[in-house]
C-alpha positions, 0 to 999 in steps of 0.5 A, spaced: 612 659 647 616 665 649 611 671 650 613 677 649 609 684 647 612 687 641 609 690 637 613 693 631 618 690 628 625 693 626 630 691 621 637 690 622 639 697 617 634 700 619 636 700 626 643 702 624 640 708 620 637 710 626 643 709 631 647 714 626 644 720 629 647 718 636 654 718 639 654 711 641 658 705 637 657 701 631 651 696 632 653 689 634 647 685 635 639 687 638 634 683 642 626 684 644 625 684 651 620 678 654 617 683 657 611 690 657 604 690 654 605 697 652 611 698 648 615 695 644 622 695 647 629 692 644 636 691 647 641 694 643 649 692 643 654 697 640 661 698 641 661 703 646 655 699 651 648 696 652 642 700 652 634 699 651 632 702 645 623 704 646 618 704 640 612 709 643 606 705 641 601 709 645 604 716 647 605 721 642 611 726 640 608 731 645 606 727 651 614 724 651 618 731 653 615 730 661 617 722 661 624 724 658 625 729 662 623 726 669 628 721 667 633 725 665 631 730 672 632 724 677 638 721 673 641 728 675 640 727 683 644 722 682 638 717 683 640 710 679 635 710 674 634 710 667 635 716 663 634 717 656 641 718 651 641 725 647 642 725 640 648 729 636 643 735 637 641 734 643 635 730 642 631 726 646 628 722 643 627 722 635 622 718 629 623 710 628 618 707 623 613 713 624 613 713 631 617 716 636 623 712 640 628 713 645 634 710 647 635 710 654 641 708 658 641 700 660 642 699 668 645 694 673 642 689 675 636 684 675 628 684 678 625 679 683 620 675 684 620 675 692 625 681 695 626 680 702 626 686 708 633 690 706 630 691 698 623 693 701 628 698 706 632 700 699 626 701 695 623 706 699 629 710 699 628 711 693 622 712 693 623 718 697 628 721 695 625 722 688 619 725 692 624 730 695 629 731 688 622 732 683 621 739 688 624 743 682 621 739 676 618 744 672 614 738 668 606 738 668 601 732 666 596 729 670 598 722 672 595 718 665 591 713 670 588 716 675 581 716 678 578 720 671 582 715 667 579 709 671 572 711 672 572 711 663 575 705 663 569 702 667 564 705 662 567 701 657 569 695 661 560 695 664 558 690 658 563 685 659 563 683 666 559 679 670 554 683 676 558 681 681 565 684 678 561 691 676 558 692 682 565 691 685 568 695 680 563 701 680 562 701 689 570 702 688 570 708 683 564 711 688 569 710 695 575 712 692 571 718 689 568 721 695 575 720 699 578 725 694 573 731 694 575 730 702 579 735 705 584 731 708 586 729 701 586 734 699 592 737 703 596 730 701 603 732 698 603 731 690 609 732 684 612 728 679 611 720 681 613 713 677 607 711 679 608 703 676 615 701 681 613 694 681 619 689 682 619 688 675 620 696 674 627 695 679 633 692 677 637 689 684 644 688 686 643 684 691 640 689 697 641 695 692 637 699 687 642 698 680 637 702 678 629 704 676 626 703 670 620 704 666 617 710 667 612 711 662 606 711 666 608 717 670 605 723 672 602 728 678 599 723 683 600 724 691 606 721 694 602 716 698 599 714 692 606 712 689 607 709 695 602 704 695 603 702 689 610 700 691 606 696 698 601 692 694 607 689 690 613 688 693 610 687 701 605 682 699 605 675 701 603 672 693 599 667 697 594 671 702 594 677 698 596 681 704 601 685 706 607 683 710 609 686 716 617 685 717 616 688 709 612 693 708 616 696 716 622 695 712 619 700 706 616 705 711 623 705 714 627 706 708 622 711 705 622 715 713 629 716 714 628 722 708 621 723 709 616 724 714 609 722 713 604 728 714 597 726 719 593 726 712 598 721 709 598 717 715 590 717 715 589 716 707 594 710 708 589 704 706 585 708 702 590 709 697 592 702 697 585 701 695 586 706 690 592 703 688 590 696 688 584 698 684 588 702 678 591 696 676 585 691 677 582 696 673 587 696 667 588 689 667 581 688 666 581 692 660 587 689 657 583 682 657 577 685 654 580 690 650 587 688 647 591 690 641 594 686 637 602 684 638 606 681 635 606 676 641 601 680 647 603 678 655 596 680 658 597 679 666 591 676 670 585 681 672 584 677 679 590 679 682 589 685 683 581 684 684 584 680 689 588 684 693 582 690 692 578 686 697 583 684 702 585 692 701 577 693 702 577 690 709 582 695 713 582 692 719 588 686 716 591 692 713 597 695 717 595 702 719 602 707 716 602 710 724 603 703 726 609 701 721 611 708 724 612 706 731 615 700 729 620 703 726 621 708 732 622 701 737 627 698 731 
């Protein structure tokens, strides 16, 4: 059985209706996509293209603005990513069964399973490029999953996991806590970040980004953070859990070719792979004990990532950010 996560269902009339407030064709056919726990995501075919239509399952009315505008922001420095398509009256995004939704462009390309070199050089291009273009971005809100969100979510989680997880989970939240009071981590440069840019969130055309997609778990998070969690997704062997040296180079020396890394981020490195590993072990664990209903749900394995936390935990197999430096210097 297919699985796909969609959780609210539209009829062909009221799709039409809904696409009248928009200056893009006549509806030719529509599709769920096999892919999301979060929200409930449609291609739509008209006459003048493709696009994907998104039912906001969780965010509400006043959250969208900073999430759109990102979008439309970074669309606009002529980064390939997916920006939302205004209304007649220039909205960006408008009511469909009781619950807000968007029309957002639909990108070139294609995700994969297993990048090579030249994808993880061209992912950090854009990684840094869209740290650079959010200088300017006038939008506001604290990215949704950080160390706060975490340390809640744990509260909930302690009555479900066995001792060994919790005291994992908590001893994690307790290192991660005391890093981010550090003076170091507080000079770490911040802005608007995707914070979720795993493979499935890119679409490639060949060795190039078609375009970056799925940006609803954005927020105001470091640099190096965002960084890392493209690391511990497109560098790792899928195996061991570790990060590759020849890929996670080639990120580094896409993304140092527009940015250069300061001494904090440079020190921070493996503590915000650890972070970064421990946010989504983190969600992952709540959706399995947690979940909502769906039509159909997708839920991913909390052990993944529980995984790569404890190989993230032993910083002498992790690769130091100053070493991929000069690795870079020396190609």
């Amino acid at each position: 059985m297919t699985l796909m996560a969609v959780f609210t269902r539209i009829t062909q009339n009221e799709l039409q209706q809904w696409l009248s407030n928009f200056s893009c064709g006549e509806l030719l056919s529509y599709e769920g996509i096999e892919s999301g726990i979060e929200n409930t995501n449609y291609f739509v075919n008209t006459t003048q293209g493709r696009f994907v239509l998104t039912l906001f399952e969780k965010l509400t009315a006043s959250e969208l603005p900073f999430y759109l505008q990102l979008m439309q922001h970074l669309a606009q420095h002529k980064l390939p990513v997916a920006y939302p398509i205004q209304s007649k009256h220039q909205q960006l995004f408008l009511s469909l069964k009781n619950k807000p939704a968007a029309l957002v462009a639909c990108l070139p390309g294609q995700s994969i399973h297993q990048p090579n070199a030249q994808q993880c050089h061209a992912i950090g291009q854009f990684a840094a490029k869209a740290h650079l273009a959010v200088h300017n971005f006038k939008g506001h809100l604290i990215n949704p999953r950080n160390l706060t969100w975490i340390s809640q979510a744990a509260t909930e989680l302690r009555p479900y996991l066995p001792d060994e997880l919790r005291a994992l989970l908590l001893d994690e939240i307790e290192y991660q806590t005391q890093t981010s009071h550090s003076e170091e981590y507080k000079t770490l440069a911040k802005g608007a970040v995707h914070c979720d840019l795993f493979r499935d969130n890119a679409l490639l055309q060949g060795d190039h980004i078609g375009g970056v997609i799925d940006f609803y778990f954005a927020g105001i998070d470091t640099f190096l953070y965002d960084l890392c969690v493209i690391a511990n997704d497109w560098c790792i062997c899928q195996t061991s859990k570790e990060l590759q040296i020849d890929l996670t180079s080639a990120l580094i020396q896409g993304y140092s070719q527009f940015r250069t890394f300061s001494s904090a981020e440079l020190a921070l490195w493996p503590a915000q792979l650890r972070l970064a590993a421990l946010r989504f072990w983190t969600s992952r664990l709540y959706d399995y004990y947690m979940p909502r209903q769906a039509t159909v749900l997708n839920l991913k394995d909390p052990t993944h990532f529980q995984t790569l936390l404890q190989k993230r935990q032993h910083q002498q197999n992790t690769p130091s950010l100053q070493h991929l430096t000069q690795l870079r210097k020396s190609t």
